[in-house]
C-alpha positions as CSV (number, residue, x, y, z in Angstrom):
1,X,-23.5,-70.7,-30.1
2,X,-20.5,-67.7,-30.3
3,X,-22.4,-66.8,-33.6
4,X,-25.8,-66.9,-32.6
5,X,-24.9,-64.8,-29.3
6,X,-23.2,-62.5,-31.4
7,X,-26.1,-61.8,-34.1
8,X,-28.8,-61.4,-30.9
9,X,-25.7,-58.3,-29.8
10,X,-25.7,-57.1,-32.6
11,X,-29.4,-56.9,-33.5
12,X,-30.1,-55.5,-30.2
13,X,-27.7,-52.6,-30.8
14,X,-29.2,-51.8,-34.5
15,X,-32.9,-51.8,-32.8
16,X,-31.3,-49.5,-30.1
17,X,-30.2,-46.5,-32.7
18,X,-33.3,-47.3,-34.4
19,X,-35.4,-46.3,-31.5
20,X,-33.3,-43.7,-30.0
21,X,-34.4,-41.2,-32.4
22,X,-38.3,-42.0,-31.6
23,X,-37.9,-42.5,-27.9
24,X,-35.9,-38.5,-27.9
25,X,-39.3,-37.4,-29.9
26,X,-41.9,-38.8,-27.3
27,X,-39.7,-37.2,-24.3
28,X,-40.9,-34.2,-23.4
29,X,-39.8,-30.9,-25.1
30,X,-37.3,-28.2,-22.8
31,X,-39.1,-26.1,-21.0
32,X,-39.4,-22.2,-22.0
33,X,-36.8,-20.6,-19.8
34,X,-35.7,-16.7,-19.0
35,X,-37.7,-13.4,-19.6
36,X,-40.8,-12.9,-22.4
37,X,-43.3,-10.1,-23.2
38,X,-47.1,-10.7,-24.0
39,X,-49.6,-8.5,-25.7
40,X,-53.6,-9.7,-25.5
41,X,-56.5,-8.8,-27.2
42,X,-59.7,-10.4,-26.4
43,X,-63.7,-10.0,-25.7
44,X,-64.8,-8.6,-22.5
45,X,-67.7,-10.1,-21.3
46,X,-69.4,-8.0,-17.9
47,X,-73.1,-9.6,-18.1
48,X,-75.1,-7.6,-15.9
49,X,-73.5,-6.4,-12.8
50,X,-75.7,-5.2,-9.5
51,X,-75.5,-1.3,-9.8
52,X,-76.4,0.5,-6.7
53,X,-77.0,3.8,-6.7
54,X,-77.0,6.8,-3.9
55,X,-77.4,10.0,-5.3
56,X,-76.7,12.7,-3.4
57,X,-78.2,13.4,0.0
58,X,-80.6,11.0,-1.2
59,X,-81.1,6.8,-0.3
60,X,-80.2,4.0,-1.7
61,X,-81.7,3.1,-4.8
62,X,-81.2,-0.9,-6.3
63,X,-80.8,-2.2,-9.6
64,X,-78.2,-3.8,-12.3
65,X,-76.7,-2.5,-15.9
66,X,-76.8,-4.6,-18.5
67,X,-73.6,-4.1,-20.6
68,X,-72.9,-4.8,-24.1
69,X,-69.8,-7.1,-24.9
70,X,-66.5,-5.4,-25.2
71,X,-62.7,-5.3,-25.2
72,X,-59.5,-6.0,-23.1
73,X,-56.3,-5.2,-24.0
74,X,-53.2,-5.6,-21.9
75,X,-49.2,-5.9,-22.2
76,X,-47.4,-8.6,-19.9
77,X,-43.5,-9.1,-19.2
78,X,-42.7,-12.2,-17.2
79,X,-40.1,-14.7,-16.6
80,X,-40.5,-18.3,-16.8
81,X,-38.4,-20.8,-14.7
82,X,-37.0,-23.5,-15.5
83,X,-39.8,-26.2,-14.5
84,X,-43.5,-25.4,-15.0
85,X,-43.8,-22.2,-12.9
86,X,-43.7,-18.5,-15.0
87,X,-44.8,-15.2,-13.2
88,X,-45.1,-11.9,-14.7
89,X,-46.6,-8.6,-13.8
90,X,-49.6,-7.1,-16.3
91,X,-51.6,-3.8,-17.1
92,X,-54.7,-4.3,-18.8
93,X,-57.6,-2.2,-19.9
94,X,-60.8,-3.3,-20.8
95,X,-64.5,-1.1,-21.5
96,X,-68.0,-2.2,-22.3
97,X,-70.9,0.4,-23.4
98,X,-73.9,0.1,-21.6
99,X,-76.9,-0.9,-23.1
100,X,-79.5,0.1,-20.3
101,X,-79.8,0.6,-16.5
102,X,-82.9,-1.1,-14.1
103,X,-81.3,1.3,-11.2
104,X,-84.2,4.1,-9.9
105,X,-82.5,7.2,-11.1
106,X,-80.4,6.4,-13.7
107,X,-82.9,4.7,-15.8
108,X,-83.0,7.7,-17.8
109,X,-79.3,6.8,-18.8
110,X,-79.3,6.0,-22.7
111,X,-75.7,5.6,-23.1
112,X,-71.7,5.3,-21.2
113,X,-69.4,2.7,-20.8
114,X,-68.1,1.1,-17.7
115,X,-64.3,0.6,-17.7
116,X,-61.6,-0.1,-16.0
117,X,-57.6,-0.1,-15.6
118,X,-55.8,-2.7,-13.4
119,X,-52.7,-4.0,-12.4
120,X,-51.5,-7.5,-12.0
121,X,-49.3,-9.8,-10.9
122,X,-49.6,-13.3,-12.4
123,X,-48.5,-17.0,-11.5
124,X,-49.0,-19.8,-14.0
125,X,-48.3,-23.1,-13.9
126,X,-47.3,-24.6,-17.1
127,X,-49.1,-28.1,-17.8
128,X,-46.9,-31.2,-19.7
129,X,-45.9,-29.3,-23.3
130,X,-47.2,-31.5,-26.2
131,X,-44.4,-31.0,-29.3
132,X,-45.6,-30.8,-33.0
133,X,-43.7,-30.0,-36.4
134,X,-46.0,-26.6,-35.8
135,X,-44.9,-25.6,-32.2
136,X,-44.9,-26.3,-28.9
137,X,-48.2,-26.3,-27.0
138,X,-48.3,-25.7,-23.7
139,X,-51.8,-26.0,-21.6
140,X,-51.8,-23.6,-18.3
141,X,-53.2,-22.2,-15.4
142,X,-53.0,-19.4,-13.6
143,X,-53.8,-16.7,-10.8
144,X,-53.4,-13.2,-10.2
145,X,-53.6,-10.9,-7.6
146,X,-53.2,-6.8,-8.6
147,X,-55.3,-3.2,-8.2
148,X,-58.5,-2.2,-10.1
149,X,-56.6,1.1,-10.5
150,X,-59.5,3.1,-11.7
151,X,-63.1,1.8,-12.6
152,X,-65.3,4.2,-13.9
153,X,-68.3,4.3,-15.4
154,X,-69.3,7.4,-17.4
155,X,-73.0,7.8,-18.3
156,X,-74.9,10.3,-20.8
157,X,-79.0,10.9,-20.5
158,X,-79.5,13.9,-23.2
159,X,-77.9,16.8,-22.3
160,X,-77.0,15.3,-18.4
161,X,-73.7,13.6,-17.5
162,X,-72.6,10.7,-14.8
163,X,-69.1,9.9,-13.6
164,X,-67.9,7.4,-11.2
165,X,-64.7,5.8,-10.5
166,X,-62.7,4.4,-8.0
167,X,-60.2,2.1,-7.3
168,X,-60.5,-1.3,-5.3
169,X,-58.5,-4.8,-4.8
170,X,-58.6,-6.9,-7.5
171,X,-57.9,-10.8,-8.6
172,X,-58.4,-13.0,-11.1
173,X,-58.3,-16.7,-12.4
174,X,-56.6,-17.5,-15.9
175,X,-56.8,-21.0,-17.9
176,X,-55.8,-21.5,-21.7
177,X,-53.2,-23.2,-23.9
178,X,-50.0,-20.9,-25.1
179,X,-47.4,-22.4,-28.1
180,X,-43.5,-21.4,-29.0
181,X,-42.3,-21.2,-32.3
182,X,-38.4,-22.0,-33.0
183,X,-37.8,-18.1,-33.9
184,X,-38.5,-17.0,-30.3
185,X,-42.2,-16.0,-31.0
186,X,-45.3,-17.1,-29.0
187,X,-49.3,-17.6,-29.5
188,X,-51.7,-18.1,-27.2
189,X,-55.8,-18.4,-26.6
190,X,-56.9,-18.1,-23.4
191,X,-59.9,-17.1,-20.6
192,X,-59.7,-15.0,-17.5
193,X,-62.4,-14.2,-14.9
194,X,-61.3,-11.0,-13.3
195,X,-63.2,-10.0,-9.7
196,X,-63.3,-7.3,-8.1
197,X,-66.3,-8.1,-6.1
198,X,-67.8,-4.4,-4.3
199,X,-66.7,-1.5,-5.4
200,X,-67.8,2.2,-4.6
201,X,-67.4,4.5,-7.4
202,X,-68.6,8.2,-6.3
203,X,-69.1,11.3,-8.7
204,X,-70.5,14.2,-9.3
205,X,-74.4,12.7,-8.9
206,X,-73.7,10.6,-5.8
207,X,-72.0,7.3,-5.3
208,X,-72.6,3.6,-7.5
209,X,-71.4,0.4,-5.9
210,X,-70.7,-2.0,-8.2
211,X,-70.3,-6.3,-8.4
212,X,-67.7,-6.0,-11.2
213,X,-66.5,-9.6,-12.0
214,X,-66.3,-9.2,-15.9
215,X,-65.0,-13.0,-17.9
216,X,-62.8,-12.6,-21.0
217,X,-61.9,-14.5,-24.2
218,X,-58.1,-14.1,-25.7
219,X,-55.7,-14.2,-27.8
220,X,-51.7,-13.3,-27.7
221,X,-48.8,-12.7,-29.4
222,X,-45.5,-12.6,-27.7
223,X,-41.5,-13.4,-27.8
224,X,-39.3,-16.0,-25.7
225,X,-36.1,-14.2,-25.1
């Protein structure tokens, strides 16, 4: 009976250290912590925003621009906590060429871009990290709230010129997955839907209010300090 008691002991013990190891790989990996920089690239994608146009001493005049797609960049430097939480402030530019305008006096347009440069700061919250031989994947969410520092929209017809900008209140929604490399480095793909709702731009034909609530598709590369 000693014996027998003895051998279940020690077989228990040998399973033990052979499933420590397995049991330390399925826990969850340690989470990111301290400061890290970001820098995006990605597609910006503006669709067809209603552009309202009032030239001057004139009315109102209705109508949408249909824009081509374009690009955002933007540099990030954050700070993620230890738990899921990470916050970081951004600049980010992004610009899309216009392909044609349905707004009564600026039909004429056959070329411009509308762009824009805005200020952000972001929250994210870091989703359960799934570790790979590769990297470490993290899945997140985010939010930011920030300035649409300047908007503009500059337009050609021939030999005649349009410029608007402005500035307005801005926010947006961010979603995508972002993974850590041993060395410090960091990937990510993500998609952001930036809003800035209405927004008057006025210039040296009049005024244009613009929806502008353009979507973008990314990608990053960044270091974990």
């Amino acid at each position: 009976m000693f014996f027998k008691a003895r051998k279940l002991v020690t077989l228990r013990i040998a399973l033990a250290l052979c499933l420590a190891p397995l049991i330390a790989k399925a826990q969850a990996p340690q989470d990111p912590v301290g400061p890290y920089v970001d820098l995006t690239a990605g597609l910006s994608l503006a669709g067809s925003p209603s552009s309202d146009f009032t030239a001057l001493e004139g009315a109102l005049q209705q109508g949408s621009t249909d824009l081509k797609s374009g690009w955002l960049g933007s540099f990030a430097a954050g700070y993620a906590f230890k738990g899921p939480l990470r916050a970081e402030v951004e600049l980010s530019y992004r610009s899309n060429s216009v392909n044609s305008l349905s707004t009564p006096g600026l039909t004429q347009v056959t070329s411009g871009d509308y762009a824009s440069l805005m200020f952000f700061a972001n929250g994210y919250y870091d989703i359960t990290a799934l570790e790979t031989s590769f990297a470490t994947f993290v899945p997140y969410v985010g939010f930011g709230v920030g300035l649409a520092e300047e908007v503009d929209a500059d337009l050609s017809a021939g030999a005649q010129s349009f410029e608007f900008d402005g500035n307005s209140f801005a926010y947006q929604f961010l979603a995508g997955v972002k993974w850590y490399y041993d060395s410090g480095f960091t990937g990510g793909l993500g998609v952001r839907h930036t809003r800035v709702d209405s927004i008057a731009l006025t210039g040296n034909a009049g005024a244009l209010d613009l929806n502008y609530n353009p979507w973008a598709i990314t990608a990053s590369i960044g270091f974990q300090f």
